[in-house]
C-alpha positions as CSV (number, residue, x, y, z in Angstrom):
1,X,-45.1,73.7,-44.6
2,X,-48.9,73.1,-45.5
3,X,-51.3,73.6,-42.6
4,X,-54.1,71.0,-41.9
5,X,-56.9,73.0,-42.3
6,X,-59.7,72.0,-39.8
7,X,-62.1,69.3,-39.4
8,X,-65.3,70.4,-39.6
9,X,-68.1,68.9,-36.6
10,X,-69.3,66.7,-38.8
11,X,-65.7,64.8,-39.2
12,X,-65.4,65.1,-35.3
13,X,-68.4,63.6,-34.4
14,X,-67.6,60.8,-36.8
15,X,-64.5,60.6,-35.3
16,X,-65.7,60.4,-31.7
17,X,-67.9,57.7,-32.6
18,X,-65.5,55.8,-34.6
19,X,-63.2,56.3,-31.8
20,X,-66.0,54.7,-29.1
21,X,-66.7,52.0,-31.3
22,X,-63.2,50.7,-31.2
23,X,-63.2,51.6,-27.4
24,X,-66.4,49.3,-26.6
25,X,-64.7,46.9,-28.8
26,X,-61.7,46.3,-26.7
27,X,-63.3,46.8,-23.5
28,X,-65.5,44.1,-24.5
29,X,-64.0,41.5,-26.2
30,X,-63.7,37.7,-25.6
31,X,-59.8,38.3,-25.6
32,X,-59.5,40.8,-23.2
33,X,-61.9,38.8,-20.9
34,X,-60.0,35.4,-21.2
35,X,-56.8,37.2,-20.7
36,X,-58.2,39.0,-16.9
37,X,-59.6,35.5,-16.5
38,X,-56.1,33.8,-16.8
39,X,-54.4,37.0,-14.9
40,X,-57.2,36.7,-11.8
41,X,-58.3,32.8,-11.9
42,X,-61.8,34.2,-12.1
43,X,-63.6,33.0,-15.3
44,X,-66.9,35.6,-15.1
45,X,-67.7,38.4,-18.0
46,X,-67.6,41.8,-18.2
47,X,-71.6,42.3,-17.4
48,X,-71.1,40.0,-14.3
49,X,-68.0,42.2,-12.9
50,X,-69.9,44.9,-13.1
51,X,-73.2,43.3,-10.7
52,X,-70.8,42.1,-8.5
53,X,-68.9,45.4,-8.6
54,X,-72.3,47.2,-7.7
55,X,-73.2,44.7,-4.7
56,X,-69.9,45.8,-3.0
57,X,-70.2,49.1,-3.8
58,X,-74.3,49.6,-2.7
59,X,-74.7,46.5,-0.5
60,X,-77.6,43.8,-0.9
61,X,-80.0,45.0,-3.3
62,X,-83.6,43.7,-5.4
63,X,-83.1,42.1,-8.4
64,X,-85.3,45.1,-9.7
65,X,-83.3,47.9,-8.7
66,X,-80.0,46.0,-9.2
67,X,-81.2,46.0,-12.9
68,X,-81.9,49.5,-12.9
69,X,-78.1,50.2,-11.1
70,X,-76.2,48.1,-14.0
71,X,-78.5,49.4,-16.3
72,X,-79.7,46.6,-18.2
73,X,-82.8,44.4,-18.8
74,X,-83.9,42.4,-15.8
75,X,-83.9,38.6,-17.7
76,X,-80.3,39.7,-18.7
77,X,-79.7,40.3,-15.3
78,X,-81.3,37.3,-14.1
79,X,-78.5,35.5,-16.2
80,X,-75.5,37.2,-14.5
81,X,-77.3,36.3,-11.1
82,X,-77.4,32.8,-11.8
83,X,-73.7,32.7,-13.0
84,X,-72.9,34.6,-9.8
85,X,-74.8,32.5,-7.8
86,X,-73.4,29.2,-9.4
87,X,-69.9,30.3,-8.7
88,X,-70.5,30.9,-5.2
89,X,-69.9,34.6,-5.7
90,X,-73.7,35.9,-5.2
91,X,-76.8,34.7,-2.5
92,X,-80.5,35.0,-3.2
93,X,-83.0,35.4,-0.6
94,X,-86.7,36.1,-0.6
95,X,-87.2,40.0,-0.2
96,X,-88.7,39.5,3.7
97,X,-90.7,43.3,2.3
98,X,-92.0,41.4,-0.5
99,X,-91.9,37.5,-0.9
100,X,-92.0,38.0,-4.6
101,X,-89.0,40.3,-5.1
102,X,-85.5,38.4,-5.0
103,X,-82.5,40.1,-2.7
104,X,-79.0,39.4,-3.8
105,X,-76.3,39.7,-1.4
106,X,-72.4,39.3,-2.5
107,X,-70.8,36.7,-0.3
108,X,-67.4,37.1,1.2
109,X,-66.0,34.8,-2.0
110,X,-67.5,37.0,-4.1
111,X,-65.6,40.4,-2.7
112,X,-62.9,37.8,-3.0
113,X,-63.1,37.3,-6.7
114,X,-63.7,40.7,-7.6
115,X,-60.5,42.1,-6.0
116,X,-58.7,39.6,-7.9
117,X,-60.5,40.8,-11.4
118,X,-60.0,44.1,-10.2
119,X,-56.3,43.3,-9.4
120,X,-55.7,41.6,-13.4
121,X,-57.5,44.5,-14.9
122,X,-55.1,47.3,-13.2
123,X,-52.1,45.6,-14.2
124,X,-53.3,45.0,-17.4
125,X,-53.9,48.8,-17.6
126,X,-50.4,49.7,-16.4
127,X,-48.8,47.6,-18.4
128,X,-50.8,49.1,-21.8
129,X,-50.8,53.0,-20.5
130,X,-47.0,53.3,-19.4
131,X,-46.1,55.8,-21.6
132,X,-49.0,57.9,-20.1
133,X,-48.4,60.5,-17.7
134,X,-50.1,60.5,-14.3
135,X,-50.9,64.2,-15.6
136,X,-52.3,62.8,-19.1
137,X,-54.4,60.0,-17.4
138,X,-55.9,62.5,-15.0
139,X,-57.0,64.6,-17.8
140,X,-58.2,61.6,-19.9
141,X,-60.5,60.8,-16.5
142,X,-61.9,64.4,-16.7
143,X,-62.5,64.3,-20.0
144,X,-64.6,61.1,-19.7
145,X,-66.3,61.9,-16.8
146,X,-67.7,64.6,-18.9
147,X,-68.4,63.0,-21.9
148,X,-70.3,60.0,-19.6
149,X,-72.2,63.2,-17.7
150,X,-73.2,64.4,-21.1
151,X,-74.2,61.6,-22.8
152,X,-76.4,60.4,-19.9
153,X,-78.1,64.2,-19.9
154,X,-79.7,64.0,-23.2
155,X,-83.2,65.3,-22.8
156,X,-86.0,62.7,-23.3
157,X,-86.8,65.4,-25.9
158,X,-84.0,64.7,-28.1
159,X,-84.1,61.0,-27.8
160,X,-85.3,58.9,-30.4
161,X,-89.2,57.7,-29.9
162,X,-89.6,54.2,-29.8
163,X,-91.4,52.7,-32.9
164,X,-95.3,51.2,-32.6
């Protein structure tokens, strides 16, 4: 019996990117979105989940730090807001601190639709991960905890300077 002999760092690190690429590509494809909007009767993307997902979670918030919560650029943001808002599932009021700012609030239809989406993506899950041991998802949680913790903690000494 011939022994695999070890992958070197450079081969893992390919490996783990090659290995997130195909994650974010699942996680955010068209399919997988049409197939949670059939499962929950809630046709909204990813990005939009995720502000709504934030409103419950941290209440009523400026679009300026909302941006900075979902961690992307505020006119993409602005987007999601007025998808939100058209469906009913987001308000906007006038920041009473600072009648230029923007508040947005999730409305009880909203919490409503998010559940559901929640609800589609869980069963989704089960369904794809039941050969997984509650022991074997636990550890694949950890694991990505950590990896998320890391990644976020690169120093702004190591990260690439922006051109110009």
């Amino acid at each position: 019996m011939n022994a695999q002999p070890a992958p070197d760092s450079t081969e893992v690190m390919r490996r783990l990117r090659a290995e997130l690429g195909a994650l974010r590509r699942i996680t955010g494809s068209q399919r997988l979105d049409r197939l949670v909007a059939v499962r929950s009767g809630v046709s909204i993307g990813v990005a939009a989940v995720g502000v709504l997902g934030q409103l419950i979670n941290d209440g009523p918030m400026r679009m300026s730090d909302l941006a900075d919560s979902v961690r992307t650029h505020p006119a993409a943001l602005t987007r999601q807001v007025q998808a939100l808002e058209s469906e009913g599932f987001v308000e906007r009021a006038t920041d009473p601190l600072d009648g230029r700012a923007s508040v947005v609030t999730v409305t009880d239809e909203g919490r409503i639709a998010h559940r559901r989406i929640e609800e589609a993506n869980n069963e989704l899950m089960v369904e794809q991960l039941d050969s997984w041991s509650v022991s074997e998802l636990t550890e694949l949680v950890e694991q990505l905890d950590r990896l998320v913790a890391d990644l976020r903690a690169v120093p702004a000494s190591r990260r690439p300077k922006a051109a110009g």
